[in-house]
CHARMM internal coordinates of N, CA and C (Angstrom, degrees):
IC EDIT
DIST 1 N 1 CA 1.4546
DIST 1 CA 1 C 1.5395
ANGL 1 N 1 CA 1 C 110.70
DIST 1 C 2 N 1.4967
ANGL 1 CA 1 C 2 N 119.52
DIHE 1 N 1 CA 1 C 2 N -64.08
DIST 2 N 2 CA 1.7010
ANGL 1 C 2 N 2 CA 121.93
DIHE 1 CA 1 C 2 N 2 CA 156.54
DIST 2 CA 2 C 1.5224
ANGL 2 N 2 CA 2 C 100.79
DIHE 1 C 2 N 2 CA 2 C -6.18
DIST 2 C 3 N 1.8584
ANGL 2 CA 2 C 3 N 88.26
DIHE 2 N 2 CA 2 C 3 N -85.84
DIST 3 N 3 CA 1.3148
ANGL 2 C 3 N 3 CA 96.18
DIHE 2 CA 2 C 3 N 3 CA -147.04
DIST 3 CA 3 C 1.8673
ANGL 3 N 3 CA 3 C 119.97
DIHE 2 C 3 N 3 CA 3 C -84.96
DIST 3 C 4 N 1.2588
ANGL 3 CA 3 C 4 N 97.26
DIHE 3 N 3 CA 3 C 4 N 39.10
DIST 4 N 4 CA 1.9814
ANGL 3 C 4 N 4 CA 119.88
DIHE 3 CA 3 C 4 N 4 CA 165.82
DIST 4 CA 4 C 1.5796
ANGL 4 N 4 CA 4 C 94.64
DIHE 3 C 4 N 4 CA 4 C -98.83
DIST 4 C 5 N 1.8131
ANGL 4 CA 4 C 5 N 113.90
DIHE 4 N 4 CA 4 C 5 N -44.71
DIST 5 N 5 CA 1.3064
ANGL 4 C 5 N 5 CA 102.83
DIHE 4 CA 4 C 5 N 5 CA -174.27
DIST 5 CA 5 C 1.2568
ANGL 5 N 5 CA 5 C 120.52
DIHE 4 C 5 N 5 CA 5 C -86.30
DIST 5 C 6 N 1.0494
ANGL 5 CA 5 C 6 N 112.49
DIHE 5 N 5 CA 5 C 6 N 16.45
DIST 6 N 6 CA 1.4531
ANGL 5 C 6 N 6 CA 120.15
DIHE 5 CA 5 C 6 N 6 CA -173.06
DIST 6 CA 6 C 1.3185
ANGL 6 N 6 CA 6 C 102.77
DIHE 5 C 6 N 6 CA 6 C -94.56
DIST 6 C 7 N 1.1870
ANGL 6 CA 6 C 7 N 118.15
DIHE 6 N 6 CA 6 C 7 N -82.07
DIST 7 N 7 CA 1.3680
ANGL 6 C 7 N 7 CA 140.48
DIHE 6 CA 6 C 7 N 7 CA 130.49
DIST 7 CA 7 C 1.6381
ANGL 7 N 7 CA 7 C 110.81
DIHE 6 C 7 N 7 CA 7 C 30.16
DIST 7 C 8 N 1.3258
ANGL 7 CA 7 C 8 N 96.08
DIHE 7 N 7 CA 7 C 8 N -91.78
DIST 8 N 8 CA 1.9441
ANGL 7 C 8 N 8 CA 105.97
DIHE 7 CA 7 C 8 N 8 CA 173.03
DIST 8 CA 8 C 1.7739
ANGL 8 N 8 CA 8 C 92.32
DIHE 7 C 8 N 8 CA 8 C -66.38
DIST 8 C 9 N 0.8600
ANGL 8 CA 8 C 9 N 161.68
DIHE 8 N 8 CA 8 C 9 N -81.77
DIST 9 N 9 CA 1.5007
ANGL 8 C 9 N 9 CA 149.36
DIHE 8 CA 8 C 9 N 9 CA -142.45
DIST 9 CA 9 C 2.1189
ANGL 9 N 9 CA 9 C 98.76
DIHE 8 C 9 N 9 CA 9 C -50.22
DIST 9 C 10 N 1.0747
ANGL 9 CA 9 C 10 N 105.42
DIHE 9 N 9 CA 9 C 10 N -61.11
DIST 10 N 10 CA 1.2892
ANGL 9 C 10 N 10 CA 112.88
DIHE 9 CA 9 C 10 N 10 CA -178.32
DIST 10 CA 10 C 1.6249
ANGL 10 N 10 CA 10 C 110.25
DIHE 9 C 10 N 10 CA 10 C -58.09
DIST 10 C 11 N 1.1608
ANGL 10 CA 10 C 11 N 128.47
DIHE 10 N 10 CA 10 C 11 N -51.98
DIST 11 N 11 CA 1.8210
ANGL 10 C 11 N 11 CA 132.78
DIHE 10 CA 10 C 11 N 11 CA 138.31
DIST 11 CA 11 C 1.7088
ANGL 11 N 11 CA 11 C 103.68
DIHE 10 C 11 N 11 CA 11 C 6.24
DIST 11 C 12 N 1.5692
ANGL 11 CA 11 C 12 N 91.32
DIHE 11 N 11 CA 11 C 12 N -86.52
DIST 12 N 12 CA 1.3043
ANGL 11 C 12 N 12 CA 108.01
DIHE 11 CA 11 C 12 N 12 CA -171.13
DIST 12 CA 12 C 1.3743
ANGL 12 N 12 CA 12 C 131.02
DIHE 11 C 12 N 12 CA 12 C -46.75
DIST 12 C 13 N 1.5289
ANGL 12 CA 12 C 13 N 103.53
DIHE 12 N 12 CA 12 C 13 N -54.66
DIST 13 N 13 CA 1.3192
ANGL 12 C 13 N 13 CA 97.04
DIHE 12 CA 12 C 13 N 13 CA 174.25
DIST 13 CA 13 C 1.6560
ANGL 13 N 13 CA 13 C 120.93
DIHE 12 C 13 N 13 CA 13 C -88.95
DIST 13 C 14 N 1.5977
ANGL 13 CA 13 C 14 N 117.97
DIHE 13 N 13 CA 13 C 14 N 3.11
DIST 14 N 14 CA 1.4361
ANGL 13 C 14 N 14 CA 103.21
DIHE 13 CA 13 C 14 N 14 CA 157.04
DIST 14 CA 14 C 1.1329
ANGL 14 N 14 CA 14 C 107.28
DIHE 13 C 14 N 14 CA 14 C -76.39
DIST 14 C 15 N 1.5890
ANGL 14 CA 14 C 15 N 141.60
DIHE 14 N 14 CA 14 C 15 N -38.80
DIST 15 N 15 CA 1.5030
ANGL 14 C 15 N 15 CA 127.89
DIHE 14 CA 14 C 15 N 15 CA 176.74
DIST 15 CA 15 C 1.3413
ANGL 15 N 15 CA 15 C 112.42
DIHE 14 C 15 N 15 CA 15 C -43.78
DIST 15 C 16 N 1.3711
ANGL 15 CA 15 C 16 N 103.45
DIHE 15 N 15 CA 15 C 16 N -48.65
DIST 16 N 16 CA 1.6119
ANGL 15 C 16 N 16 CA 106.81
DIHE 15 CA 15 C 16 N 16 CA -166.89
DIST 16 CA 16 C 1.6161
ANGL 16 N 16 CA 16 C 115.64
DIHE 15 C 16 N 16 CA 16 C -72.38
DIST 16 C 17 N 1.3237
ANGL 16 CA 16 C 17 N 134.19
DIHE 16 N 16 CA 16 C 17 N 6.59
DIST 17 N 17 CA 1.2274
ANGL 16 C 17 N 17 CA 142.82
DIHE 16 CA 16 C 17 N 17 CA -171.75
DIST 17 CA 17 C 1.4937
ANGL 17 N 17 CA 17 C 105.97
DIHE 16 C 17 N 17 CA 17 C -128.50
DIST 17 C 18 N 1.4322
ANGL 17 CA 17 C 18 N 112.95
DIHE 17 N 17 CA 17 C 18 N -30.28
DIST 18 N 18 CA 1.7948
ANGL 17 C 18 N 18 CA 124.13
DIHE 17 CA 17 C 18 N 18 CA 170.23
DIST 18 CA 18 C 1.7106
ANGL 18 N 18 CA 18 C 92.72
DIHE 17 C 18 N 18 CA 18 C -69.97
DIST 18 C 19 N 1.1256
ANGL 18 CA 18 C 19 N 123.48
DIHE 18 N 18 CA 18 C 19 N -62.19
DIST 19 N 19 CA 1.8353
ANGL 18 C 19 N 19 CA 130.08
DIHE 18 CA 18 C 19 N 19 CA 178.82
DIST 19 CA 19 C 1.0014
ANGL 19 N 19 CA 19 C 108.08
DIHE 18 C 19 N 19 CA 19 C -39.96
DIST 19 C 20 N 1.5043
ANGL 19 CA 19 C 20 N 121.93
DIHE 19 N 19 CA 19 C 20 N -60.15
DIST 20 N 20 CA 1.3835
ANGL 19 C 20 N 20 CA 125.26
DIHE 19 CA 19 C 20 N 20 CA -173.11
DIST 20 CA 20 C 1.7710
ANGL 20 N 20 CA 20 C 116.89
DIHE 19 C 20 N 20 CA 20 C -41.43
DIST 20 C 21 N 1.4424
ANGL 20 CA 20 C 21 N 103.56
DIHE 20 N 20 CA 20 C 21 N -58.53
DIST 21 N 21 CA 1.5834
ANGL 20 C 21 N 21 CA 125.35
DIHE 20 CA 20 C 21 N 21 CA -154.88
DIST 21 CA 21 C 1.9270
ANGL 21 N 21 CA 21 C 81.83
DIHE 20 C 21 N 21 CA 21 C -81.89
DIST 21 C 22 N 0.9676
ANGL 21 CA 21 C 22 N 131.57
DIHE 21 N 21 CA 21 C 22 N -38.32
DIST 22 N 22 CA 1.8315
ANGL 21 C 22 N 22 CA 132.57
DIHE 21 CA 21 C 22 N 22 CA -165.79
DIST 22 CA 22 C 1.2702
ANGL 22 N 22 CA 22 C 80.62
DIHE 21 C 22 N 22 CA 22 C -48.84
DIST 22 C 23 N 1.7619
ANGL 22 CA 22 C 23 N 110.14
DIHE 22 N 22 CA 22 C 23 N -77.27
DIST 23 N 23 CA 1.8829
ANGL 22 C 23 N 23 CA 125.62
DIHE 22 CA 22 C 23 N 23 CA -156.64
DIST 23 CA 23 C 1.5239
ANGL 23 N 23 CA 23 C 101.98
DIHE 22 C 23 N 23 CA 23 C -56.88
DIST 23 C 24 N 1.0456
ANGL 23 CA 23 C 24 N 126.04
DIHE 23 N 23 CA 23 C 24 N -28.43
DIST 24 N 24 CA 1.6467
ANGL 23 C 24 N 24 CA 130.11
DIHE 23 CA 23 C 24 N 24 CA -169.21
DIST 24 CA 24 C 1.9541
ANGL 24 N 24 CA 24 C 92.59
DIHE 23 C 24 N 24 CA 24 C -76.85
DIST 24 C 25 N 1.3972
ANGL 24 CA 24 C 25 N 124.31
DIHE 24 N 24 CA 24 C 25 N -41.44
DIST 25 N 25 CA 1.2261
ANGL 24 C 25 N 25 CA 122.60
DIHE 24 CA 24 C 25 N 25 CA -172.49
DIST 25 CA 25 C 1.4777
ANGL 25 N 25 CA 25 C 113.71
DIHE 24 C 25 N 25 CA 25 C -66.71
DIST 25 C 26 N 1.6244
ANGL 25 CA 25 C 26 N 102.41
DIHE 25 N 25 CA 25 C 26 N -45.64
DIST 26 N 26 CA 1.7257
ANGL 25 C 26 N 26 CA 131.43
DIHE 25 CA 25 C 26 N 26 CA -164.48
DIST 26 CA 26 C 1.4872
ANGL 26 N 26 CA 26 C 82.23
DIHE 25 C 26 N 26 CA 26 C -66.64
DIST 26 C 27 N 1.9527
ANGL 26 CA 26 C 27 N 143.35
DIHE 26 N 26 CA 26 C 27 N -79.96
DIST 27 N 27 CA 0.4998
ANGL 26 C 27 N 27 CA 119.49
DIHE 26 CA 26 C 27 N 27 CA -116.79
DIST 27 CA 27 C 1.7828
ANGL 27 N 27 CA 27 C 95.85
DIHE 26 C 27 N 27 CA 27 C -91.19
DIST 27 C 28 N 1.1742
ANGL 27 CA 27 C 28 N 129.16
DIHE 27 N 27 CA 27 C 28 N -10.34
DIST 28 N 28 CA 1.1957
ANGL 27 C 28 N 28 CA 145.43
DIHE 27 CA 27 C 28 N 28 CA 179.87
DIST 28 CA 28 C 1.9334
ANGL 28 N 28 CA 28 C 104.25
DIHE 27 C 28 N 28 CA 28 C -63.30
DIST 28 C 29 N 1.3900
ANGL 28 CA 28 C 29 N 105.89
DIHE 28 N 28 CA 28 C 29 N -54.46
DIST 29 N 29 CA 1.4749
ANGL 28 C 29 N 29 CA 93.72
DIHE 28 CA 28 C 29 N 29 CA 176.25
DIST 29 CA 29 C 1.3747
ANGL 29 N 29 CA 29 C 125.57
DIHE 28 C 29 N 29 CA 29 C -76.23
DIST 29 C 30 N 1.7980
ANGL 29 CA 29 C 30 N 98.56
DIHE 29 N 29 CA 29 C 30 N -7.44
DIST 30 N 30 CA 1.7061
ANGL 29 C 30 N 30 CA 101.99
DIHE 29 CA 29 C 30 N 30 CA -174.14
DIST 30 CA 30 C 1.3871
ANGL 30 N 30 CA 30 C 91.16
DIHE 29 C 30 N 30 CA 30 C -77.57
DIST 30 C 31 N 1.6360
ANGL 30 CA 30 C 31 N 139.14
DIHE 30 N 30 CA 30 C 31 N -60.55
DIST 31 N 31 CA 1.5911
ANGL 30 C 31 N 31 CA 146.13
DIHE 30 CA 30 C 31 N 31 CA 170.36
DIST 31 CA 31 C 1.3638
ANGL 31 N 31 CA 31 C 105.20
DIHE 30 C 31 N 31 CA 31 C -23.31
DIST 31 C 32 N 1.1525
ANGL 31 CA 31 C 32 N 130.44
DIHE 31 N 31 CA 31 C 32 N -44.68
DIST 32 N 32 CA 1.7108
ANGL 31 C 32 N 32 CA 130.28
DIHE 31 CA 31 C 32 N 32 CA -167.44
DIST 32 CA 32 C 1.2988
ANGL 32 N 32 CA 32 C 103.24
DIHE 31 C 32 N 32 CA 32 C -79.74
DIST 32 C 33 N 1.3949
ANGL 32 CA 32 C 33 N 117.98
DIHE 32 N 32 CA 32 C 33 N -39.42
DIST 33 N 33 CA 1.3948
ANGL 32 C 33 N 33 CA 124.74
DIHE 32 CA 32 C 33 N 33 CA -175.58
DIST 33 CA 33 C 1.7392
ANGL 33 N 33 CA 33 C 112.26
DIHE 32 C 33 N 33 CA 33 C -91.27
DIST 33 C 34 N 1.4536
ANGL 33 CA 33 C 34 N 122.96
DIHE 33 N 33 CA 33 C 34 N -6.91
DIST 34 N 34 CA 1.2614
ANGL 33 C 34 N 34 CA 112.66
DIHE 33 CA 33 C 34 N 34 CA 169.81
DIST 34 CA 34 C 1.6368
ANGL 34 N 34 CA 34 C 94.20
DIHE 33 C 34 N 34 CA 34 C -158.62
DIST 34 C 35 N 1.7033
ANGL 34 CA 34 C 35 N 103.12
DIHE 34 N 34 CA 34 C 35 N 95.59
DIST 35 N 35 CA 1.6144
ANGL 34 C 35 N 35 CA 84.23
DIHE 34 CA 34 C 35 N 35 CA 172.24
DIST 35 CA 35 C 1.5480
ANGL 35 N 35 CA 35 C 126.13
DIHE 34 C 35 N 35 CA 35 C -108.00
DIST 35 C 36 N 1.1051
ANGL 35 CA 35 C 36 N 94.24
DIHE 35 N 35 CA 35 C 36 N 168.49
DIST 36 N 36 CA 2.0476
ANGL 35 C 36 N 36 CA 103.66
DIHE 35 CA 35 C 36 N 36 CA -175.28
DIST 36 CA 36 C 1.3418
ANGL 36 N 36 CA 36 C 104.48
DIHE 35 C 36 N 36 CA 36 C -26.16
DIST 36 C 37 N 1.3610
ANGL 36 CA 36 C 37 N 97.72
DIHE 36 N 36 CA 36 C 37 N 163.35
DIST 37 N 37 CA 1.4939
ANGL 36 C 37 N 37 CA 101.43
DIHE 36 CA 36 C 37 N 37 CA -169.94
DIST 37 CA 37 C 2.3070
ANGL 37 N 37 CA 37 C 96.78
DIHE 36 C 37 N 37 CA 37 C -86.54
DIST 37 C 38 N 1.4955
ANGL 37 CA 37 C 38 N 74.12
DIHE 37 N 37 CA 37 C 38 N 159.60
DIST 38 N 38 CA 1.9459
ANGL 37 C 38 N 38 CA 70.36
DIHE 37 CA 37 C 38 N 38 CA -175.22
DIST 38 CA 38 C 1.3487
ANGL 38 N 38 CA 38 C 105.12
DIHE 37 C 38 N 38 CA 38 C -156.68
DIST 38 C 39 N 1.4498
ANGL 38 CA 38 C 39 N 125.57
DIHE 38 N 38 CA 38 C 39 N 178.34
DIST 39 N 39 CA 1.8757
ANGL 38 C 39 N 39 CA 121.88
DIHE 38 CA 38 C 39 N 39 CA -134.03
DIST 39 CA 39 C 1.6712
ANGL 39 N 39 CA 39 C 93.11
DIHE 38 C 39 N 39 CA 39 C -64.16
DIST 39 C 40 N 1.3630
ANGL 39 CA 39 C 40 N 101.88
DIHE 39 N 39 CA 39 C 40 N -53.70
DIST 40 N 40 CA 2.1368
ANGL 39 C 40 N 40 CA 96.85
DIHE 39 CA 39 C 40 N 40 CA 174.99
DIST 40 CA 40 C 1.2298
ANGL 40 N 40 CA 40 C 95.37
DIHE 39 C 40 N 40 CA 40 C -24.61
DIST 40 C 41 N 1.0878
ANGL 40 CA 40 C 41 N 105.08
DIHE 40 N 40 CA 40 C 41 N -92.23
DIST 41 N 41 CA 1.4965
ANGL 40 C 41 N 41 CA 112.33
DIHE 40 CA 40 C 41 N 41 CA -149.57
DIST 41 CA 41 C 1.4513
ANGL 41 N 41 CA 41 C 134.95
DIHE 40 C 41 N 41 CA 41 C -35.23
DIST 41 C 42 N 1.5004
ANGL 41 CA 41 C 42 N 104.71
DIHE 41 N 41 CA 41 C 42 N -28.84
DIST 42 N 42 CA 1.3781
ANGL 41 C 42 N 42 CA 123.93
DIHE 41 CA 41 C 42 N 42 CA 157.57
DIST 42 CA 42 C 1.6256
ANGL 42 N 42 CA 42 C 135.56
DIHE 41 C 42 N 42 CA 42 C -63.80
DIST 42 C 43 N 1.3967
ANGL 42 CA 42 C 43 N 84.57
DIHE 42 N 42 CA 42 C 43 N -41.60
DIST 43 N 43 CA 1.6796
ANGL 42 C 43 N 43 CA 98.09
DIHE 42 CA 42 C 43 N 43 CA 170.88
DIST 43 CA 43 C 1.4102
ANGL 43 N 43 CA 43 C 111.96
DIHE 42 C 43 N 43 CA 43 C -77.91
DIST 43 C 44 N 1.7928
ANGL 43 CA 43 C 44 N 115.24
DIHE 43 N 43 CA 43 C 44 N -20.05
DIST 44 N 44 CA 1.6032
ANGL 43 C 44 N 44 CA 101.30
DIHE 43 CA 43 C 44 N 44 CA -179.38
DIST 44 CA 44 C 1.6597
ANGL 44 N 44 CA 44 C 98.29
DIHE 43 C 44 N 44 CA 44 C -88.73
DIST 44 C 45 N 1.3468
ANGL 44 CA 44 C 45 N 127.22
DIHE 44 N 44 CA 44 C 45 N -27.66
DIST 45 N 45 CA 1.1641
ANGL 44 C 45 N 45 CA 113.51
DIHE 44 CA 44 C 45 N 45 CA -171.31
DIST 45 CA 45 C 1.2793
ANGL 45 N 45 CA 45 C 114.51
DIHE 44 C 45 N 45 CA 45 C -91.15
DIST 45 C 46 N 1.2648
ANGL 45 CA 45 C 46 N 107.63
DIHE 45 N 45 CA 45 C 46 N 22.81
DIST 46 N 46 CA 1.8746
ANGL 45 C 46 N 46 CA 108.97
DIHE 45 CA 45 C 46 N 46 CA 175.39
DIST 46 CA 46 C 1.8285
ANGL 46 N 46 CA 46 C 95.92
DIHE 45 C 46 N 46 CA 46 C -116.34
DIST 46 C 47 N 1.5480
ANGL 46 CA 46 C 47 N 114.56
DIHE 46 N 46 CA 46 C 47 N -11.88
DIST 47 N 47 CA 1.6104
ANGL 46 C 47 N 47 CA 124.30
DIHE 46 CA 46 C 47 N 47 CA 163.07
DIST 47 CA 47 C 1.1052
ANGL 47 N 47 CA 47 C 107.64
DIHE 46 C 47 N 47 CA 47 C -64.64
DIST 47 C 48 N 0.9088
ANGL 47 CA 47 C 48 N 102.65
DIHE 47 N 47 CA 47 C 48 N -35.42
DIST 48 N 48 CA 1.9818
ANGL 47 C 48 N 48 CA 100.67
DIHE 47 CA 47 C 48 N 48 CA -171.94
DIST 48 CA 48 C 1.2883
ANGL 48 N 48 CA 48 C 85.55
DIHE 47 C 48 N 48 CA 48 C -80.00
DIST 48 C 49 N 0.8421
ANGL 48 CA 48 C 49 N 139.64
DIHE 48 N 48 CA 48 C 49 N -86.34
DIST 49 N 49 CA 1.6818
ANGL 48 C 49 N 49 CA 145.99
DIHE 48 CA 48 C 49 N 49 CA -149.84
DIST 49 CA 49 C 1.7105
ANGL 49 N 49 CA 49 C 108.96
DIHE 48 C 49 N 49 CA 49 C -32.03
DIST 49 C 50 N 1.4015
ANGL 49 CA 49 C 50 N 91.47
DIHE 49 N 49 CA 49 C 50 N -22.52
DIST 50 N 50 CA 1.8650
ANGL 49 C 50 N 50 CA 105.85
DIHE 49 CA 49 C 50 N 50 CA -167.14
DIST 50 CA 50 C 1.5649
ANGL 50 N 50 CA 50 C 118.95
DIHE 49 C 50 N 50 CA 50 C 80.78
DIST 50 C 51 N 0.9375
ANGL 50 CA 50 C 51 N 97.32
DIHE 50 N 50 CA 50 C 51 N 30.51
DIST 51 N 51 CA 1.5812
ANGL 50 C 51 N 51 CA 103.61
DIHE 50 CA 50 C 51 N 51 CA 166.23
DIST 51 CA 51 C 1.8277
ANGL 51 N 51 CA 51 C 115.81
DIHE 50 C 51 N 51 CA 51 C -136.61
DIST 51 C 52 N 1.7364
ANGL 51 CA 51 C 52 N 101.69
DIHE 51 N 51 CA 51 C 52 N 130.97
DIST 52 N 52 CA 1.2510
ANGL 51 C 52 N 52 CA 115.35
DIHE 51 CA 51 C 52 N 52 CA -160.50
DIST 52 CA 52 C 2.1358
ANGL 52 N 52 CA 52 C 101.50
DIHE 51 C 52 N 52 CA 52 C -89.68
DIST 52 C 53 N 1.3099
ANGL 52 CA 52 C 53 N 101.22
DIHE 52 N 52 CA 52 C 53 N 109.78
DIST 53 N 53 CA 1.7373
ANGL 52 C 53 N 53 CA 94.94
DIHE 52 CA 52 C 53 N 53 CA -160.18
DIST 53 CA 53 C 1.3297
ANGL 53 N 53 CA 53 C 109.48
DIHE 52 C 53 N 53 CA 53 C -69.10
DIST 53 C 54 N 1.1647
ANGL 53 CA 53 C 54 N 129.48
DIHE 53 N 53 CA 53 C 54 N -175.65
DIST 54 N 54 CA 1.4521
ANGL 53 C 54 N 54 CA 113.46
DIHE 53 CA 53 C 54 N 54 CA 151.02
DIST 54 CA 54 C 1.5787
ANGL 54 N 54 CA 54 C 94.75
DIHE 53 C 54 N 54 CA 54 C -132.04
DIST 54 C 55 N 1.5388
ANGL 54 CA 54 C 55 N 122.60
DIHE 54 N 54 CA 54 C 55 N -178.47
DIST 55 N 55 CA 1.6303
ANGL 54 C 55 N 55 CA 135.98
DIHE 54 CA 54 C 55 N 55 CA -169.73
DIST 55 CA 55 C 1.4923
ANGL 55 N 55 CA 55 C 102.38
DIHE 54 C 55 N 55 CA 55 C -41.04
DIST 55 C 56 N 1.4131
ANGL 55 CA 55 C 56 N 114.13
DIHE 55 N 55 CA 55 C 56 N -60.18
DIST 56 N 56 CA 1.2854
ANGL 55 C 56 N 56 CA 132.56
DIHE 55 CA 55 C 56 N 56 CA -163.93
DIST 56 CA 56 C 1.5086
ANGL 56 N 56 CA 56 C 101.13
DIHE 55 C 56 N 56 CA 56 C -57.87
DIST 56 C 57 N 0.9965
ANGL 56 CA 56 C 57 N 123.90
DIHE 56 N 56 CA 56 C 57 N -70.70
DIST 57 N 57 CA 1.3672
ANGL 56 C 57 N 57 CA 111.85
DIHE 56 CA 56 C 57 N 57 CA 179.22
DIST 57 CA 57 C 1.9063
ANGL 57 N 57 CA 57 C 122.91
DIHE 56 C 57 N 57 CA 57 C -73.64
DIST 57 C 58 N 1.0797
ANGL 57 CA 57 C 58 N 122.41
DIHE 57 N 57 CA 57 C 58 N 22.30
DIST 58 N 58 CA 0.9932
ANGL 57 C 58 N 58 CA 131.80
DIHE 57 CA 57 C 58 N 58 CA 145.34
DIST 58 CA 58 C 1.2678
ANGL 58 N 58 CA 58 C 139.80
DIHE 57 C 58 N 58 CA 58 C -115.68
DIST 58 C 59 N 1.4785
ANGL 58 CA 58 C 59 N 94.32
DIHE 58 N 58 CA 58 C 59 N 4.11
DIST 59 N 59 CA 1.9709
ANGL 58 C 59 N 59 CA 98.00
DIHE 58 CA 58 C 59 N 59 CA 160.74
DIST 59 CA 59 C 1.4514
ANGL 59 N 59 CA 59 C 92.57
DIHE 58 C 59 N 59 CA 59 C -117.68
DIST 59 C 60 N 1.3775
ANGL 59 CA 59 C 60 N 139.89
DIHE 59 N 59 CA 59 C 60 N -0.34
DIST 60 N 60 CA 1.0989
ANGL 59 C 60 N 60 CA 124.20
DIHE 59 CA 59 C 60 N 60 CA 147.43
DIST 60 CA 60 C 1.7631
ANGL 60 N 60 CA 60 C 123.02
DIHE 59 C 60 N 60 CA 60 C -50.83
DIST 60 C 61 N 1.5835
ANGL 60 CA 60 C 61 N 97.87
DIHE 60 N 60 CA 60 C 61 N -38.19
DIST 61 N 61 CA 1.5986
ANGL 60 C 61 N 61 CA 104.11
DIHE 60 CA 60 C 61 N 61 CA 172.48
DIST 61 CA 61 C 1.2435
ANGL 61 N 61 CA 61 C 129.38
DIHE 60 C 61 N 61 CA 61 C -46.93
DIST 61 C 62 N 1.7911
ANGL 61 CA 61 C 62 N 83.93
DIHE 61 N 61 CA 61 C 62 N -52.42
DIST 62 N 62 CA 1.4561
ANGL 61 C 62 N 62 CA 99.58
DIHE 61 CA 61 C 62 N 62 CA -177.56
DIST 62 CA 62 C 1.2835
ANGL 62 N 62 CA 62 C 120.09
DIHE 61 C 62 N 62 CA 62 C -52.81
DIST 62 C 63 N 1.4570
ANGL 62 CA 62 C 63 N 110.83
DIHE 62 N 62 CA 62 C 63 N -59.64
DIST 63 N 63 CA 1.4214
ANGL 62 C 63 N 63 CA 107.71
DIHE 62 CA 62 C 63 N 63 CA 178.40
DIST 63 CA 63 C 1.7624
ANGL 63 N 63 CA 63 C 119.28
DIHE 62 C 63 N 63 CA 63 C -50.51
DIST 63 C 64 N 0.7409
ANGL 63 CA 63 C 64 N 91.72
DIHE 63 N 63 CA 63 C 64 N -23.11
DIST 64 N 64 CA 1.5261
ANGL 63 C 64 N 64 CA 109.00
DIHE 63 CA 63 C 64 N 64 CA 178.68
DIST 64 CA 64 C 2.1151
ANGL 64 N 64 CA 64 C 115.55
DIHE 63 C 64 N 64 CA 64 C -49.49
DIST 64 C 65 N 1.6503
ANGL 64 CA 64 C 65 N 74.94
DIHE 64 N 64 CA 64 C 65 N -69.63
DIST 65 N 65 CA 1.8902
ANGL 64 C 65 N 65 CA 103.16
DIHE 64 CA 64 C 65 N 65 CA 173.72
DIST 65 CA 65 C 1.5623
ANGL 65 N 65 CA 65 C 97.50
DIHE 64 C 65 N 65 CA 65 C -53.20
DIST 65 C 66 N 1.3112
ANGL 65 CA 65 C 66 N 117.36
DIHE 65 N 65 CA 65 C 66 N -68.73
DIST 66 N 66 CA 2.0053
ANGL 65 C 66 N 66 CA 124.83
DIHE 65 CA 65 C 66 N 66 CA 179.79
DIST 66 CA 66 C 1.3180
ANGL 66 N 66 CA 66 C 104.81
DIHE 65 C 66 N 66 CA 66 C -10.02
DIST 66 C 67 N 1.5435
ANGL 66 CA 66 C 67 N 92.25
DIHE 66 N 66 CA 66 C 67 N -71.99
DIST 67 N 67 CA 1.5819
ANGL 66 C 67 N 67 CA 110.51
DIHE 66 CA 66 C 67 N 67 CA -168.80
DIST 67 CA 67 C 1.1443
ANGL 67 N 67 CA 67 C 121.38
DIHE 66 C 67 N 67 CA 67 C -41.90
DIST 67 C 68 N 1.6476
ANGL 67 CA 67 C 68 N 112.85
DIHE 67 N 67 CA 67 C 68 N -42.06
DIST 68 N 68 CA 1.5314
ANGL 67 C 68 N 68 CA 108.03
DIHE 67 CA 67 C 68 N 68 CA 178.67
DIST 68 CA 68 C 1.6688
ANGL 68 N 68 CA 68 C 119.32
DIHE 67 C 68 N 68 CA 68 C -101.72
DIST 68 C 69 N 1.4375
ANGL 68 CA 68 C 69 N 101.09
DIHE 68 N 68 CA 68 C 69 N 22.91
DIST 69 N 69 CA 1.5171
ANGL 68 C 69 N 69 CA 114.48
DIHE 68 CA 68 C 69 N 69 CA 170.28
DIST 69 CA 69 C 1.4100
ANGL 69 N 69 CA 69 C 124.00
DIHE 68 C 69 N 69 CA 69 C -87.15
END
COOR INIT
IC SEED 1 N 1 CA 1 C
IC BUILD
């Protein structure tokens, strides 16, 4: 009886430490492969839009993006 609960407790937390390090890997190559948006990116997608930015309104963005990070 112990050692069923032993058993599943030890289960658990190797899943939960194998899970951990998987999502820590997954989310690390997903970041390399698509990262946050950053000042380029703002200034080119306000080019497209047809408007020429200046600093101010692109760390206005930024702060903007932060906020909802």
């Amino acid at each position: 009886m112990l050692h069923d609960i032993l058993l599943v407790v030890v289960g658990l937390l190797l899943g939960l430490v194998i899970g951990f390090f998987a999502a820590r890997t997954f989310m690390q190559k997903y970041l390399k492969k698509n990262p946050p948006i950053n000042e380029d990116m703002i200034k080119a997608l306000m080019m497209q839009m047809g408007r020429k930015p200046n600093q101010k309104q692109i760390n206005q963005m930024m702060k903007a993006m932060e906020k909802y990070q």
